[in-house]
C-alpha positions as CSV (number, residue, x, y, z in Angstrom):
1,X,9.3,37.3,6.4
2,X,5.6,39.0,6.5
3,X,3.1,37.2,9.0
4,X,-0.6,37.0,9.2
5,X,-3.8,36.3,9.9
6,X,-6.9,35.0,7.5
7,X,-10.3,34.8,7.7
8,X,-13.3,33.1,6.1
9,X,-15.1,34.6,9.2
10,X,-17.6,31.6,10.2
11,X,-20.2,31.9,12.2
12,X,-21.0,28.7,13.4
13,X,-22.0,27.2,16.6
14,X,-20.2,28.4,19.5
15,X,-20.3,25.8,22.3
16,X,-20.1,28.5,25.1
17,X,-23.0,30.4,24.2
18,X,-25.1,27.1,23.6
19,X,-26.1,28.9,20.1
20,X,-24.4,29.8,16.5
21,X,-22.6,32.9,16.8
22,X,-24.9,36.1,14.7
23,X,-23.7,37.9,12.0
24,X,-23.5,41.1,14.1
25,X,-21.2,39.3,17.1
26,X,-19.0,37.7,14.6
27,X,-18.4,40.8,12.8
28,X,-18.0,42.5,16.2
29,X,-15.5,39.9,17.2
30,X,-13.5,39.8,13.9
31,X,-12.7,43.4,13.8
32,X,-11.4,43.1,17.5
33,X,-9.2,40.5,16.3
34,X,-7.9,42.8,13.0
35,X,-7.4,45.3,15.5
36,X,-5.2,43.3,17.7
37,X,-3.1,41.5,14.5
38,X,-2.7,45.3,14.4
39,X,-1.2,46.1,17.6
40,X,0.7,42.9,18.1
41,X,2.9,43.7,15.2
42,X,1.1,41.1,12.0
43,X,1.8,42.6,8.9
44,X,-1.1,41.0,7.0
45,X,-4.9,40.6,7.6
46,X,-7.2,38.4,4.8
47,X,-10.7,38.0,4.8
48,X,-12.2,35.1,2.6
49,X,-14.8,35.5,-0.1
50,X,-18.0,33.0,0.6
51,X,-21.5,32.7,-0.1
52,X,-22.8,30.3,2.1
53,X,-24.4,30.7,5.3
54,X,-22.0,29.5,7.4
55,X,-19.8,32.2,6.9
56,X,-20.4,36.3,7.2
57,X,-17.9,37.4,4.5
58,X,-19.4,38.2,1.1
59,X,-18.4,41.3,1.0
60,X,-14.6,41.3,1.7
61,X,-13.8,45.1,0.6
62,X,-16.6,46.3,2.6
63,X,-15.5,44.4,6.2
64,X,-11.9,45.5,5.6
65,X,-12.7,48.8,5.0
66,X,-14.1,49.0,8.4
67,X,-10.9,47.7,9.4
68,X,-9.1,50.1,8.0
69,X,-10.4,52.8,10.0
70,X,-9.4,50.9,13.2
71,X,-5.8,49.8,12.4
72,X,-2.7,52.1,11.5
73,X,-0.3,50.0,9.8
74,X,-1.6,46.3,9.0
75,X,-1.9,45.3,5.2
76,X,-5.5,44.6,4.3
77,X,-6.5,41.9,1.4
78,X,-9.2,39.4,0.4
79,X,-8.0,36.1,0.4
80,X,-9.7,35.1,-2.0
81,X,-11.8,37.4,-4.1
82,X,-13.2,35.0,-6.3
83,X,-12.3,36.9,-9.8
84,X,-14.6,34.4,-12.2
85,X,-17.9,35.5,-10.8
86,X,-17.1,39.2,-10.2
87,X,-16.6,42.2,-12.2
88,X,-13.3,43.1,-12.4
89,X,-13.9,47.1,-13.1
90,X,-15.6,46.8,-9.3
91,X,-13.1,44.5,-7.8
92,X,-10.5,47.1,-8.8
93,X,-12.6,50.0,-7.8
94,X,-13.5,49.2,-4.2
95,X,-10.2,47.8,-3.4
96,X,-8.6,51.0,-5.2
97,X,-10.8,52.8,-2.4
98,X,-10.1,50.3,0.7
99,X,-6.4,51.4,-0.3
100,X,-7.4,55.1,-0.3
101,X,-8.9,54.7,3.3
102,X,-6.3,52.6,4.7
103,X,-3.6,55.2,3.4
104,X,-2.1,52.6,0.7
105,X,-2.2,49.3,2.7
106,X,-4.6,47.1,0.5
107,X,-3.9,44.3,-1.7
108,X,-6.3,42.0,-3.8
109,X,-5.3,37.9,-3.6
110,X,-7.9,36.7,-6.6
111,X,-8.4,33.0,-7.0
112,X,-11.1,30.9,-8.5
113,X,-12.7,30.2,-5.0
114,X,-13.0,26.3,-3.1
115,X,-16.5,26.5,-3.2
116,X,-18.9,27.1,-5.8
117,X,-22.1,28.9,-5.0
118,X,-21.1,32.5,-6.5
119,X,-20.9,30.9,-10.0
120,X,-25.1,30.7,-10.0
121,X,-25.7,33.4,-7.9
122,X,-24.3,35.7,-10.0
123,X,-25.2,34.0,-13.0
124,X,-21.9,32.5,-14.7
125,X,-21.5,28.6,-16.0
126,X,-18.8,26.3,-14.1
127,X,-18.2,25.1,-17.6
128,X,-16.3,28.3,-18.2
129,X,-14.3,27.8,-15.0
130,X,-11.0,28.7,-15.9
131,X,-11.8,30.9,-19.1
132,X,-13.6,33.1,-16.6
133,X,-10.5,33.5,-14.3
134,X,-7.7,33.5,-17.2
135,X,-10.0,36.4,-18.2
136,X,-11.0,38.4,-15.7
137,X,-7.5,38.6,-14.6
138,X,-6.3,40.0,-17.5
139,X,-8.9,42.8,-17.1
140,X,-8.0,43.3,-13.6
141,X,-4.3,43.7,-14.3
142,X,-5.1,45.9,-17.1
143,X,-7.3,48.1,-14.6
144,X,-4.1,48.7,-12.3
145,X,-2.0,49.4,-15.8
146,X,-3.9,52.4,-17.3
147,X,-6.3,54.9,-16.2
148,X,-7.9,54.5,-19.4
149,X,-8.5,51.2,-21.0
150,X,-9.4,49.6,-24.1
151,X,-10.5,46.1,-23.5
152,X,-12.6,43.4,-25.2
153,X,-13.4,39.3,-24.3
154,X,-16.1,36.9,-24.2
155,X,-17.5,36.8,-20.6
156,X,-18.0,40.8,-19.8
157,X,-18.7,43.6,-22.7
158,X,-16.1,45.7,-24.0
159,X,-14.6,48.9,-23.1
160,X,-13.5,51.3,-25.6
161,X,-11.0,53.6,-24.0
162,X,-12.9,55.1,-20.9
163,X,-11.5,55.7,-17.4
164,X,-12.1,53.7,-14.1
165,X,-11.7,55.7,-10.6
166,X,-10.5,56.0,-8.3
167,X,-6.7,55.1,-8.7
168,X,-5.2,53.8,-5.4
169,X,-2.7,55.6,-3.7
170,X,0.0,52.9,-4.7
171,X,1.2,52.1,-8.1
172,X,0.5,49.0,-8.9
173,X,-2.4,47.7,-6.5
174,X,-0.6,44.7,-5.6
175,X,-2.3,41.2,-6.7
176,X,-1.4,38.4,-5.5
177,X,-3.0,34.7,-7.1
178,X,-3.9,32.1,-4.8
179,X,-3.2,28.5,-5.7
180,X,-4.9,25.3,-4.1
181,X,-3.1,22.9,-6.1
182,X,-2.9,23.2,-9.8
183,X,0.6,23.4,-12.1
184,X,-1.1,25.4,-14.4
185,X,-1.9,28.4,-12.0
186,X,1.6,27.9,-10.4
187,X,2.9,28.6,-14.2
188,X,0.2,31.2,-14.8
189,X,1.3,33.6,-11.9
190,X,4.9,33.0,-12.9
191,X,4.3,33.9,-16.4
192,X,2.6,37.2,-15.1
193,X,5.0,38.2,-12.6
194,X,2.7,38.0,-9.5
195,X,3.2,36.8,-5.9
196,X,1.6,33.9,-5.5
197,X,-0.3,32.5,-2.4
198,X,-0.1,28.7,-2.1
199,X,-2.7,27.1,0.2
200,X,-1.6,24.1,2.2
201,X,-4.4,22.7,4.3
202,X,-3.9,19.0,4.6
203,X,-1.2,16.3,3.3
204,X,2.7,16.7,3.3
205,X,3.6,20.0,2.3
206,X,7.0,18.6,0.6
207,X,4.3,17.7,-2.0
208,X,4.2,21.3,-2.7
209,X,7.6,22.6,-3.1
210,X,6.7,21.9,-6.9
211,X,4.2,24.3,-7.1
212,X,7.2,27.2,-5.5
213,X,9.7,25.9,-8.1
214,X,6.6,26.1,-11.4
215,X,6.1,29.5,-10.0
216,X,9.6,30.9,-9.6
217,X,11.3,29.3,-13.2
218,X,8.0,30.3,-15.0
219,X,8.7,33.8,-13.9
220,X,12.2,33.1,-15.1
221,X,11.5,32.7,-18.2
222,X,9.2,35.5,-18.9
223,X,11.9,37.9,-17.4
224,X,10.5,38.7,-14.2
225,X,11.8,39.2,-11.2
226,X,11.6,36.4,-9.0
227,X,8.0,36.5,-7.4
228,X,7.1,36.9,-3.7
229,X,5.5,33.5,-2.2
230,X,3.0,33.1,0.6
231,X,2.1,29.5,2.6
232,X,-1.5,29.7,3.8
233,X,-2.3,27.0,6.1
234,X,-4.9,26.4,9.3
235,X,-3.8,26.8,12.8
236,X,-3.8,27.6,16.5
237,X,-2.0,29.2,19.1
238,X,-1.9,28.6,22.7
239,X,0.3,28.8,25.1
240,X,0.9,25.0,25.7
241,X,0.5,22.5,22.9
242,X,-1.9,20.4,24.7
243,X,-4.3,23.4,24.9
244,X,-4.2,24.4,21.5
245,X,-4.8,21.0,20.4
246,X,-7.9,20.6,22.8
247,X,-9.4,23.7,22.1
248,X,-8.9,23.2,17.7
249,X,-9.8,20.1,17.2
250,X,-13.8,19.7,17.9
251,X,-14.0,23.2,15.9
252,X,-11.9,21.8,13.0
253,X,-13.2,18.4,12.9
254,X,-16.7,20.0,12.4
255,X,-15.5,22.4,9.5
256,X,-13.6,19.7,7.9
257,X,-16.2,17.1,8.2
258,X,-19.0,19.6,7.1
259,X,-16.9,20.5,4.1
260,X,-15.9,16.1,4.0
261,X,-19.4,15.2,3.4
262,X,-19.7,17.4,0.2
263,X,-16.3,16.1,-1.0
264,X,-16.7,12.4,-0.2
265,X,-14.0,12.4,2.7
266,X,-14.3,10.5,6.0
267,X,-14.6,12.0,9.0
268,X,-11.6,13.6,10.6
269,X,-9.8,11.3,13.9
270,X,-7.5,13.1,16.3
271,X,-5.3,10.8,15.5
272,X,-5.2,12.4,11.9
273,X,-5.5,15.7,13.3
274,X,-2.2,15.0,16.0
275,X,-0.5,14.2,12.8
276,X,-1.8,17.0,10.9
277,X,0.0,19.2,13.7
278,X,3.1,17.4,13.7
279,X,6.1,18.9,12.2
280,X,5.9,17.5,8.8
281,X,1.8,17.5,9.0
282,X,-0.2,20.7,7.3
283,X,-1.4,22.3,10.5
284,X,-0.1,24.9,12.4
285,X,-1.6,24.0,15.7
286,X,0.5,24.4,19.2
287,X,2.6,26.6,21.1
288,X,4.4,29.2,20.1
289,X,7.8,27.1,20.0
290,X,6.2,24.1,18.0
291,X,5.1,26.8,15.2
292,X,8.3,28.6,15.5
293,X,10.1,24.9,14.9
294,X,7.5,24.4,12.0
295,X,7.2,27.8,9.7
296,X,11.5,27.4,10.0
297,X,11.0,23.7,9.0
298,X,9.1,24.6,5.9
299,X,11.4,28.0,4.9
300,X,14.0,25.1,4.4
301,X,11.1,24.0,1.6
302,X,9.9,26.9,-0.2
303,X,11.9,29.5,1.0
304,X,8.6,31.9,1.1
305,X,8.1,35.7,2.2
306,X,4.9,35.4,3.8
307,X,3.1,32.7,6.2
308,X,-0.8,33.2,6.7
309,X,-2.5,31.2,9.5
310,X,-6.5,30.6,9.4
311,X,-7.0,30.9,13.3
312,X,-10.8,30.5,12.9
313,X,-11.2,27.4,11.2
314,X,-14.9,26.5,13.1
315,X,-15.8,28.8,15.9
316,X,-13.5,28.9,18.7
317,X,-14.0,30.6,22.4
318,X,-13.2,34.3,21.2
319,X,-10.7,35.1,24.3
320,X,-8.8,31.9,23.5
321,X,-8.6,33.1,19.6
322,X,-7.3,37.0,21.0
323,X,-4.7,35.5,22.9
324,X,-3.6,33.2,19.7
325,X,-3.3,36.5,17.8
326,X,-1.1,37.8,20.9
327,X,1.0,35.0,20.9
328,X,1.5,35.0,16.9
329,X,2.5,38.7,17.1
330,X,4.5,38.9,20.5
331,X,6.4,35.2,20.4
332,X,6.7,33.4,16.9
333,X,6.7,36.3,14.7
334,X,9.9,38.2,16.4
335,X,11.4,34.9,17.0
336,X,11.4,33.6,13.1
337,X,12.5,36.5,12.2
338,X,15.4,36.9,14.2
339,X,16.5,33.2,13.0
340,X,15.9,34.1,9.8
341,X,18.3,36.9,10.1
342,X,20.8,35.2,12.2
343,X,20.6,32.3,9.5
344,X,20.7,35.3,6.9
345,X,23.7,36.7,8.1
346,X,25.7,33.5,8.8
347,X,25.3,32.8,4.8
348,X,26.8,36.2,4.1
349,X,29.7,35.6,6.8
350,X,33.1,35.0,5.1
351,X,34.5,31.4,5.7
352,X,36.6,30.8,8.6
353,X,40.5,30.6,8.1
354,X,41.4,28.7,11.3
């Protein structure tokens, strides 16, 4: 299984300077905490696409880019770029050249985004929500296909057979989809053969192993092989679960309340939150052992390749969020792995005769 980290990259207010964090210092801070994924072993590192002013991430490519010139071996993607309100022909080019920088570690996670200010910044109608995505994705795959395309729709002009540089150094750029909730983009990246990221930020996450099985029997059926799988969810590490739990919860209550007041939900309790860290809850928040215990509690659901952890949901005491990154790298990460490979090789193991 591939671990890591993802980032909407808020810049909120942080209680120990008495002041929101700037732009500059979260940016500062952020690519401290890339480098570190780097060095503690994480295979993956995400930065969110947003255009509010909350958050400092607009321009994914550009922030990972910088990345790439501090890290050595990490994978570098957007999670999400949000595909209906962008050009594909420029997603594909600057991530093309993030992966020619970072010596082929980029990948593009496209979604239709949880918020919804890009649509009118850049001009497009939330009427044409899911026309937009179904396609702009087909460009984009296209793109990665062919040096040369030939392409017409309804939302973008046509091209008529003309080239689109520079091509990445691997082939294909991987693209993953990422999926909130919704059958019909479950069945979507099936039916296209793409990995698919499912985001799991609140309820039982039993009530997603649908969304795995749509994914993997649409790919089935379109004679794929079967697709990689990714759970994104929100969490914390500290060293003792107690800490963790003190040091999240005012930071997510006040994202999740923020984001409640839009959506007409109630404020969070910590009594909802202690169950949202629980073992059958969506969080990841605790000690190393408790996340251990939880990401091998939901394998036994989805049976997924990749678990993503949003550290920063809220702004949290920067040392505190280094030494969460430490602890994901240096404790949970080797230990899932190796009892994923014990369990791996006790399945292979021939039954016993005695």
């Amino acid at each position: 299984m591939e671990f890591g980290i993802y980032s909407f990259v808020e810049a909120t207010f942080d209680p120990a300077l008495g002041r929101p964090v700037s732009p500059e210092e979260r940016l500062r801070r952020l690519l401290e905490e890339i480098e570190l994924a780097d060095q503690v072993g994480l295979d993956v590192f995400g930065i969110g696409e947003h255009h509010r002013p909350e958050y400092v991430s607009s321009a994914p490519a550009v922030i990972l880019a910088a990345a790439a010139a501090r890290t050595r071996r990490i994978r570098l993607t957007s999670a999400v770029t949000v595909l209906s309100s962008d050009d594909p022909v420029r997603v594909f080019q600057d991530f093309a050249t993030l992966d020619l920088l970072s010596g082929g570690r980029a990948e593009i996670m496209v979604g239709r985004g949880s918020f919804i200010e890009s649509f009118p910044l850049f001009g497009y109608d939330l009427a044409d929500y899911d026309e937009l995505f179904e396609e702009k994705l087909d460009l984009l795959l296209r793109l990665r296909e062919s040096e040369r395309v030939t392409w017409s729709g309804k939302h973008r002009p046509a091209i008529d057979g003309l080239g689109v540089y520079p091509r990445p150094v691997q082939n294909p750029l991987p693209v993953w989809v990422a999926v909130g909730g919704t059958p019909q983009s479950a069945v979507r990246a099936g039916l296209l053969g793409l990995p698919m990221a499912l985001a799991i930020i609140g309820g039982l996450p039993e009530r997603f192993k649908p969304f795995a099985e749509l994914h993997r029997r649409a790919a089935r059926e379109a004679g794929h092989p079967q697709p990689r799988l990714s759970i994104n969810s929100h969490g914390f590490i500290a060293d003792s679960s107690r800490e963790a739990a003190d040091l999240a919860f005012p930071a997510f209550k006040l994202t999740m309340d923020r984001i409640g007041r839009e959506r007409g939900w109630g404020p969070m309790t910590r009594e909802q939150f202690e169950f949202s860290r629980s073992l059958r809850g969506a969080d990841f928040v605790g000690s190393p052992e408790e996340i251990v215990e939880k990401i091998l509690f939901q394998h036994e659901i989805f049976g997924h390749d990749r678990f993503l952890l949003q550290m920063t949901v809220g702004t949290l005491p920067h040392d505190k969020v280094l030494r969460s990154i430490e602890l994901f790298g240096t404790k949970v990460a080797p230990a899932v792995r190796k009892a994923l490979g014990a369990s791996s090789l006790s399945s292979r193991r021939p039954p016993s005769t005695t």
